[in-house]
N, C-alpha and C positions, 0 to 999 in steps of 0.2 A: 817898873811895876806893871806897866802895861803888858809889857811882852811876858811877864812872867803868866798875869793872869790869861792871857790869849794863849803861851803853849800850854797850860791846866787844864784849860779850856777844848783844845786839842786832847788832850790824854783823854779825858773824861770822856768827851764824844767817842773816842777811840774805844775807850772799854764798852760805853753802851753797846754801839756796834757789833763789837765782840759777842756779848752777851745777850744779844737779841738774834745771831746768826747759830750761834749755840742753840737755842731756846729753841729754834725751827727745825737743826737739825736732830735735836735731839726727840721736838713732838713730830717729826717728820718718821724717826727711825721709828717711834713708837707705834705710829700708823702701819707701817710696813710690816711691822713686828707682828699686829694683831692679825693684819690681813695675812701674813703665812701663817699663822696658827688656824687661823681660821678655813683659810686654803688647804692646809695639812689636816685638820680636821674634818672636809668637804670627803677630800679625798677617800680618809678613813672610813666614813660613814659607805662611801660608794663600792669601795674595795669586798666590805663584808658581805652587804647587798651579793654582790657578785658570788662570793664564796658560798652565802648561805642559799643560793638562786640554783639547788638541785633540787634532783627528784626523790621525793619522800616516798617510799611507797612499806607498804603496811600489808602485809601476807596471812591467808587462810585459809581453809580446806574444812568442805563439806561431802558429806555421803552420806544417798539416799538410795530408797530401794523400793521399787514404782511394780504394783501387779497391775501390767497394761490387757485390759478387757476391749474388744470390740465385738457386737452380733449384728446380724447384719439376716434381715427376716425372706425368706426362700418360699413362692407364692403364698403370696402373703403370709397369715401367722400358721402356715400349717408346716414350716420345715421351718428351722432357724441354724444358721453356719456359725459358730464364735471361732474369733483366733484372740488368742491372749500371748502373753508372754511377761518374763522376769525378767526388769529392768535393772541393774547393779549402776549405779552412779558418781563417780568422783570428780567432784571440781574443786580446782585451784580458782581462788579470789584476791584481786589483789588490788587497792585501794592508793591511788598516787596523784601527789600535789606535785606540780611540775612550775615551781618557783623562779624558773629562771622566766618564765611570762607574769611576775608581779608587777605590777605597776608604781612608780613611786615618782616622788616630786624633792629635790635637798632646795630647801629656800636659805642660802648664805645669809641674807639680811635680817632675819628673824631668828637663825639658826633652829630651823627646822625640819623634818623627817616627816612628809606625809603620804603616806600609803594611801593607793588610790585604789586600786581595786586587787584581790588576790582570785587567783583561778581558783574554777573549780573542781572539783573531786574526778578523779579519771578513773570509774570503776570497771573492771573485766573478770567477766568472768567464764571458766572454759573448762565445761565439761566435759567427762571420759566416759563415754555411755560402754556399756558391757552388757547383751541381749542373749539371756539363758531360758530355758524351755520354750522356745517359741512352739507352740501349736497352729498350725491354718491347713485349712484343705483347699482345694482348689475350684470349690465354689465361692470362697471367702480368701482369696491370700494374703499373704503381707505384702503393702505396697511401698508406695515411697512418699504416698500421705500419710501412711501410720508411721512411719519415723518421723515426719515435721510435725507430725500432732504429739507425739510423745518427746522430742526436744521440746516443742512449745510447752508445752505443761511443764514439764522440769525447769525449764528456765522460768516459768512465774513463780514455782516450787521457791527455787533456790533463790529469787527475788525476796520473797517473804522471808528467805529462814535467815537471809543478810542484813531487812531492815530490825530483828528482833536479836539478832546476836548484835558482840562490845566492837565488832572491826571499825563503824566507821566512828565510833567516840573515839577510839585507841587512836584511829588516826587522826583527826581531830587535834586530840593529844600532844601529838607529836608535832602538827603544824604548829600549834599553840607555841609547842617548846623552839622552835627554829625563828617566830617570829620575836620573842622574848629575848633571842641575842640582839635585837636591832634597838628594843627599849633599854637593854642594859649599856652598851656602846653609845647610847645618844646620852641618857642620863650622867654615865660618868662623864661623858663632852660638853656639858653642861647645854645641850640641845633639847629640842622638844619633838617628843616622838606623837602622829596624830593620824587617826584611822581617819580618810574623808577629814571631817571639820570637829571630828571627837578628838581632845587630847586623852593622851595614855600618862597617867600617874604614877600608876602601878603596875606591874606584872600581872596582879591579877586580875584587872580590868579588860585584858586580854581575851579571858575566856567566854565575856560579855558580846563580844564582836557578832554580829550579822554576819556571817560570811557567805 
C-alpha cells in the first residue's frame, strides 16, 4: 500500500511539473508573440514615416506688369531728365515641405507616434523680368540701380499677391493629407498618434496643428 501511494505520489508530482513547465512555456511563447507584433508593428510605423518623408511641393504662376517711372531734377527744378520703362513680369512660385527632416519619437512601451516638430514651408520664387519701351537719355540713364530697385519692388509685389492667393492653404492642404497617413496606420495599429504632448483622435484634429 505504501509503495502504491509513494509511486501516485510520483506520477502526480510528475504531471504538476509537466504542467507548470507547459504553463511557462506557453506564457513565455505569448510574451514573444506580443513583442514581434509589437516589433513588426514598431517597424511598420517607421517604414511609412520614411515613404511618407518626401518633398511636397505645390506650384503657381503670377504675372505682372510694372510702368517703372524715375526723374531725376537737372539744376535744380529748372530741367528735369525721366527714364521710364514697361516691365512684363512672369514668376513661377512654388511652395515645398521637405518631410524627410520631420521629427518624430515611436515610444514601444506606450505604443506611441509623437511628432516632434515638422519643417517649415520652403517658399521660392523666380521671376522672368521682360524690359519693353525703355526711354533715358544720357543726362538720366538706366543703371544697374534701376534694375535692383525694380526687382525689389516686384519681389514685395509678388510677396503680397502670394500672401492673398489659396497657394499656401492648398499646400497646407496637402501636408495635412501626407501627415493623415501616419494617424490612419497608428489607429488601425491600435497606437496613439500625438503632435508634442497633443493626442490626435481624429483626422480632423489635424488641421488644428500650430505648425
Amino acid at each position: 500500500m505504501f509503495f502504491y501511494f509513494s509511486h501516485m505520489r510520483k506520477i502526480l508530482f510528475g504531471v504538476v511539473i509537466t504542467l507548470v513547465v507547459l504553463f511557462i512555456f506557453k506564457y513565455c511563447g505569448e510574451k514573444q508573440e506580443d513583442k514581434m507584433v509589437l516589433k513588426e508593428s514598431s517597424a511598420l510605423i517607421q517604414e511609412q514615416i520614411k515613404n511618407v518623408g518626401k518633398l511636397i511641393v505645390t506650384e503657381g504662376h503670377f504675372s505682372e506688369v510694372f510702368n517703372y517711372k524715375n526723374s531725376k531734377d537737372i539744376f535744380g527744378a529748372y530741367l528735369t531728365s525721366e527714364k521710364k520703362a514697361l516691365v512684363v513680369v512672369n514668376a513661377d512660385v512654388t511652395i515645398a515641405y521637405d518631410l524627410s527632416k520631420i521629427e518624430f519619437q515611436v515610444d514601444e512601451a506606450t505604443k506611441t507616434l509623437t511628432i516632434i516638430s515638422i519643417p517649415k514651408e520652403e517658399i521660392k520664387i523666380s521671376p522672368d523680368f521682360e524690359y519693353y519701351d525703355i526711354q533715358a537719355d544720357f543726362l538720366n540713364p538706366f543703371e544697374a540701380k534701376d534694375y535692383n530697385d525694380i526687382k525689389a519692388i516686384v519681389n514685395k509685389s509678388l510677396d503680397k499677391k502670394l500672401e492673398k492667393s489659396d497657394l499656401k492653404s492648398n499646400a497646407q492642404n496637402r501636408l495635412i493629407s501626407e501627415l493623415s497617413k501616419f494617424y490612419i496606420l497608428t489607429n488601425s495599429l491600435g497606437w496613439t498618434l500625438q503632435y508634442n504632448s497633443t493626442p490626435i483622435t481624429k483626422t480632423e484634429e489635424l488641421l488644428n496643428l500650430k505648425l
